[in-house]
N, C-alpha and C positions, 0 to 999 in steps of 0.2 A: 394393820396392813394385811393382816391374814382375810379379810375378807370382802373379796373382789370380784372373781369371777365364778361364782360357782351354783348356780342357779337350778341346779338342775337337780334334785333329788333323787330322781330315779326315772328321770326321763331327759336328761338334755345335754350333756356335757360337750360337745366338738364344734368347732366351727368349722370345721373339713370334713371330709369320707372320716367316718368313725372308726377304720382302722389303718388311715395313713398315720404316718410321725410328723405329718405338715399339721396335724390338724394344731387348733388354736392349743387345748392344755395338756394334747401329745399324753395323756396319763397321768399327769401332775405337772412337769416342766413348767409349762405356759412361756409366754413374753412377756417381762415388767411393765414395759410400757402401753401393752393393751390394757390394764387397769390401771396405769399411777402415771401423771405427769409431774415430775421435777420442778416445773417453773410455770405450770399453766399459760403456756406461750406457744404458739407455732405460726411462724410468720404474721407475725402481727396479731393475732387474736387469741383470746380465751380456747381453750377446746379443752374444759372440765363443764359439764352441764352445771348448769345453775349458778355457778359460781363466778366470778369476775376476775379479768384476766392478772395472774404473779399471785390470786391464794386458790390453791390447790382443795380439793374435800381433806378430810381426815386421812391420814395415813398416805397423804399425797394424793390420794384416788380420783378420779376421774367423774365424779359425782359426789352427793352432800352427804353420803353414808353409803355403809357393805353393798347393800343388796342393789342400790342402784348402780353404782359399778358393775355390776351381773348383769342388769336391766338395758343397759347401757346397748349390747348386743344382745341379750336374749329376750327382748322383747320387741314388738312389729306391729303394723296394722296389717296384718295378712288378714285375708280374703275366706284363707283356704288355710289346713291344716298346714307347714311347712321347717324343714330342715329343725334347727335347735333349736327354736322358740319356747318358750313357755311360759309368753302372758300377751294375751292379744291387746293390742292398743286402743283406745276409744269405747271400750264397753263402760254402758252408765245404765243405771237403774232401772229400772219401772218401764222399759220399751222393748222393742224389738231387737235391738244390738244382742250381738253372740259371743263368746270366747269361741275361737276355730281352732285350737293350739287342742293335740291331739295326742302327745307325750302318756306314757303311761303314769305318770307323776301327777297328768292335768295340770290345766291353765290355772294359775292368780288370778286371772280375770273373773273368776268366780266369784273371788271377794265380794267386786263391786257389783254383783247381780244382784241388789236387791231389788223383790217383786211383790205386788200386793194383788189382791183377790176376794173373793168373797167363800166362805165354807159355810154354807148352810145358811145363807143370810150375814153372817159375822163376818165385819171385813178383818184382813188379815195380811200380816205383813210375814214376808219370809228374808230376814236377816242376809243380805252377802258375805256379813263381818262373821258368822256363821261357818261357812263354805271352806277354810282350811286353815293353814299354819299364816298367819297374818303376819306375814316379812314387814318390817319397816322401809320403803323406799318414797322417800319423800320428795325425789324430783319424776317419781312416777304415779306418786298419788296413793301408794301403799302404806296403811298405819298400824301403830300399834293394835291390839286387840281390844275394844272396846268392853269388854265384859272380865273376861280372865287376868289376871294381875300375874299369873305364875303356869307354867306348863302343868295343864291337868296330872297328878299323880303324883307331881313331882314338883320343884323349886326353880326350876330355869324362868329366869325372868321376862315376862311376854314384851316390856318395854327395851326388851335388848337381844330380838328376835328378829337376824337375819339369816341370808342366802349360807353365809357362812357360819351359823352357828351348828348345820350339819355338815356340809359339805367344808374342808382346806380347801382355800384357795390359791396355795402354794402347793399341794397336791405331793405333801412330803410319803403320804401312807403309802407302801407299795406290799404286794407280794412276789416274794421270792418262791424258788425253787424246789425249795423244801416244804415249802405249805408253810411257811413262818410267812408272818408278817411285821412289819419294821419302818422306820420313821429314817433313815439312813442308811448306809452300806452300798449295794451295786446299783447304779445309774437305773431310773426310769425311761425304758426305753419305748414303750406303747401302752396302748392303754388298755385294761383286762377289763372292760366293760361291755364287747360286745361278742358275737357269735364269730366274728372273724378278727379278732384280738391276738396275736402273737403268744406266746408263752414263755415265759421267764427263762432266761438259761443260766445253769450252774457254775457258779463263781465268776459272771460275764453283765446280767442284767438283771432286771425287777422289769413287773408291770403295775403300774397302777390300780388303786384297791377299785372294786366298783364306785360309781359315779362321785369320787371324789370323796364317799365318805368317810368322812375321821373317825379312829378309831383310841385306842386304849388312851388314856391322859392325855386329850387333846380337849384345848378350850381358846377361845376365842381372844386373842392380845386386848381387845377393847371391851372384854368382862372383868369385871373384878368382884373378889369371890370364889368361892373353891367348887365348880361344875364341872370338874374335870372327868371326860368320859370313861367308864371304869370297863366298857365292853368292846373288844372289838369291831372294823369294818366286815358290813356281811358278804355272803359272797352270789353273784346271782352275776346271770350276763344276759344282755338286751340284743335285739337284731340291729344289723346296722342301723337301719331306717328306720327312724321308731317316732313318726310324727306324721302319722295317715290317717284316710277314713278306714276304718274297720268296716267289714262289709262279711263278720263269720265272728261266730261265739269264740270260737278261739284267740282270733284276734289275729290280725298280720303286722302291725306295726306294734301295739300296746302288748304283745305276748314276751312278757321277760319271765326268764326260768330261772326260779330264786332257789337257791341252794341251804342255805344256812344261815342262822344267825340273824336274821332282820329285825324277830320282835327283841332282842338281844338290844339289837342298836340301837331300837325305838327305846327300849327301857333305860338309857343313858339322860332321859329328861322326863321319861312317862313312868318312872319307877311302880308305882304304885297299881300300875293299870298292869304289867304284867304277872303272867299263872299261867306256866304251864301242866298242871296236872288240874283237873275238876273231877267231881263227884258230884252224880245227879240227882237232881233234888236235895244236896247240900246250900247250907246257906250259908254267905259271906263269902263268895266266891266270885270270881270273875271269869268271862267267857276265855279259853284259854288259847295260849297264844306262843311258841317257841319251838325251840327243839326238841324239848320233850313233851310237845302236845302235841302227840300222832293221832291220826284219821283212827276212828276204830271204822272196823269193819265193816260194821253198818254205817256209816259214814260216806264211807269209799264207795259203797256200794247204790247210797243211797244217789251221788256225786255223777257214778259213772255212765248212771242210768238215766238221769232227767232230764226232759226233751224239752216239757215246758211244764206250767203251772196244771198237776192234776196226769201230766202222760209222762210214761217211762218207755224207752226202748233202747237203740244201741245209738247216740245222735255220732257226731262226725269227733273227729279227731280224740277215739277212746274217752270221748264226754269232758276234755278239760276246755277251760273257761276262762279266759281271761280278766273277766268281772267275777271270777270267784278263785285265785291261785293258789296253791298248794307249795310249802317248801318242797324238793326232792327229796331233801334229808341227809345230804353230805356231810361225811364223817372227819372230812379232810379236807384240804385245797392243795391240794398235788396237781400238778399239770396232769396226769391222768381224768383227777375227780375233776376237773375243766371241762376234758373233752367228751366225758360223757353228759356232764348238764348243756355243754351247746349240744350234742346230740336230741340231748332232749327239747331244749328250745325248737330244733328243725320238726320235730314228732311227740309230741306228747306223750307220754306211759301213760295207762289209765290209774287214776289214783289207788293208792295202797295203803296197808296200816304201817309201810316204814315212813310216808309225808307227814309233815308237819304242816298245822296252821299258823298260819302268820298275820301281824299285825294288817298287812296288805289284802288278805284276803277280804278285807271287807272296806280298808278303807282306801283313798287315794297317797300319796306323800306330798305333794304340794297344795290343791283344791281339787273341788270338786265341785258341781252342780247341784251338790245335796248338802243338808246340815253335817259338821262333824264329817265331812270329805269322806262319805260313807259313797259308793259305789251306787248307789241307788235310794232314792227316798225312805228312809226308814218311820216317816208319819203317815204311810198310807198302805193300805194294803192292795193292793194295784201299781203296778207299770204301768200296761196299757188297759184299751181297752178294745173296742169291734167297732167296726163301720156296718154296714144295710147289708151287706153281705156275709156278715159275721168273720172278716179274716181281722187279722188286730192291725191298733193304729193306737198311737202316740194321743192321747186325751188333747181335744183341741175346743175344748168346752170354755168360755168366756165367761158364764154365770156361776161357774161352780168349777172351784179351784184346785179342791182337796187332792184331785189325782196331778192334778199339773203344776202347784205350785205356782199358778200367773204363767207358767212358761209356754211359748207357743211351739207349734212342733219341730221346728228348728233348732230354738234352742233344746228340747228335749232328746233330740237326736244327739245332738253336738253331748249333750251332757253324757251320752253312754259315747263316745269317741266315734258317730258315725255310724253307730248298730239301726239300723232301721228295726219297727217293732215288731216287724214278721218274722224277726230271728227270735222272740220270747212270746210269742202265739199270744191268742186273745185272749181279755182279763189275765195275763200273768200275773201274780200274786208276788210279793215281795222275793229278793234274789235269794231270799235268806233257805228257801229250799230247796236251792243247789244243795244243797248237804243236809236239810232237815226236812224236808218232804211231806210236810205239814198239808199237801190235801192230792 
């Protein structure tokens, strides 16, 4: 039963204004009956998907597994980026169809992108099953993982890979007052996911942890197996509206200001992919990723300065990025340490060597429009490229793939959340020089 409505990784969680106590999981609370029918019955008819009326899904649910329970509401055939979506309906392969679900998490609908092309003469297929964390939702056409058997790094089982295998969907995990965090104790009274989020009061209430994610010894009722999370919920807050077109490197909707802890969480299933400390030019390392894998200097410096592929100057909002984010580096989660990271969500600091890198800064947490929900194509070195004019434009070449991956400029936009290509100048070179500044 624990896994119902929770679909949102780090872009979706309300089905109201994101910081009423109306909204649908209020911070964890929620309503039983928007994920479980008792008797699959109301007035005469079924109203569990897929299933036939008096048998209910598993754990009662409201569909034939977790994550379509989530799907149930948070998926749509919207048009347009919109509210708490986070899988557009109708995308299929090899054509013009788009994910417009614009969450900083990104669209599922990525999955089903796959798209073929030609690279040099070689036809070539670019995998959707590729594109991010492969939810099982089978009354929404969501499958297991076709390649992976077990979560890269780690043992969590990709055949038992839902909405709920990060996110409670009874949304027990809250923070209190003290900066603890806890599975019980004072009433969840709003939710501490966004920039206008309430804050807990002493000896009175809790708020719910960020987007629902579970934290210390939490594991899923329908795993069996000992995957119990051994790291806490991280702590980061989003703008209320967080499902637009971006139209600024910073980002207006997709700008969440992560605080702490995230590659922490991630390493609750990706064990093995986490390091935070490296040495250069050391071998058997991994690119590093936590609370103790601070910006050096040059880093920050490199970060603060990049305009585009090849220019440095002083670009807008102290140089931070939303396709490239930085922990702050919160020591604590005290309603203080709160209200200085929504400060910072409203304004950016320019980066420094007290941030951290994090698992986000490079990838998405639900999909994405690149292999490995990386933020941008990591098989080519190009974005974009130039029109007759020489200003840059999204590659809309039909004979030759390599920079586009099959995708037309549409979907190439949509795949950066709305960023048109004049925001990353002509020929930009992979994002990866947001901080390494390789030309």
């Amino acid at each position: 039963m624990k896994l119902t409505k929770i679909l949102a990784t780090t872009a979706v969680l309300s089905l109201a204004t994101a910081g009423s106590a109306l909204a649908f999981h209020s911070g964890g609370v929620a309503e039983c009956e928007g994920c479980h029918s008792m008797h699959n019955s109301f007035e005469g008819a079924a109203n569990v998907t897929g299933m036939t009326q008096y048998q209910s899904g598993p754990y009662l649910l409201k569909a034939q597994d977790q994550s379509g329970a989530c799907l149930n509401c948070h998926e749509s055939a919207d048009t347009a980026p919109t509210g708490y979506h986070i899988s557009t309906a109708g995308v299929t392969p090899n054509n013009s169809s788009a994910p417009v679900e614009m969450t900083p998490g990104g669209d599922f609908a990525w999955l089903k992108k796959s798209m073929t092309g030609s690279i040099r003469g070689k036809a070539t297929t670019w995998e959707g099953d590729r594109h991010g964390h492969n939810v099982i939702a089978t009354d929404f056409g969501y499958t297991a993982d076709k390649v992976l058997t077990a979560a890269p790094g780690g043992t969590y089982p990709a055949g038992n890979l839902a909405c709920s295998s990060c996110h409670d969907p009874h949304g027990k995990y809250r923070r209190l007052a003290d900066g603890s965090q806890a599975t019980t104790g004072a009433p969840i009274f709003n939710s501490g996911s966004y920039t206008n989020s309430k804050d807990p009061i002493t000896g009175v209430s809790a708020v719910g942890v960020y987007r629902l994610l579970a934290g210390a010894g939490y594991q899923p009722k329908s795993l069996a197996g000992s995957f119990a999370f051994t790291n806490p919920s991280p702590d980061a807050v989003a703008p209320s509206s967080y499902n637009g077109v971006n139209t600024t490197i910073a980002g207006t909707f997709d700008k969440v200001a992560y605080g702490q802890g995230m590659s922490e969480w991630c390493a609750n299933c990706h064990t093995a992919m986490h390091n935070s400390t490296f040495t250069s030019g050391a071998s058997g390392t991994v690119h590093p990723a936590g609370n103790g894998a601070k910006l050096t200097a040059a880093i920050a410096g490199n970060y603060n300065a990049y305009v585009s592929s090849g220019i440095a100057g002083t670009p807008a909002a102290n140089g931070y990025s939303a396709l490239a984010p930085f922990e702050v580096g919160m020591t604590d989660r005290t309603p203080a340490s709160y209200t200085a990271l929504k400060a910072f969500q409203a304004a950016p600091a320019a980066a420094s060597t007290s941030n951290n890198v994090l698992c986000l800064s490079c990838h998405r947490a639900h999909a994405s429009g690149f292999e490995s929900m990386a933020r941008y194509y990591l098989g080519n070195e190009f974005m974009t490229v130039a029109d007759a004019t020489n200003a840059a434009v999204y590659d809309s070449s039909t004979t030759e793939a390599k920079i586009n991956t099959g995708y037309d400029v549409t979907q190439q936009t949509n795949a950066y959340n709305g960023r048109p290509a004049t925001l990353f100048g002509p020929y930009a070179r992979d994002y990866c020089n947001k901080c390494h500044a390789k030309d």
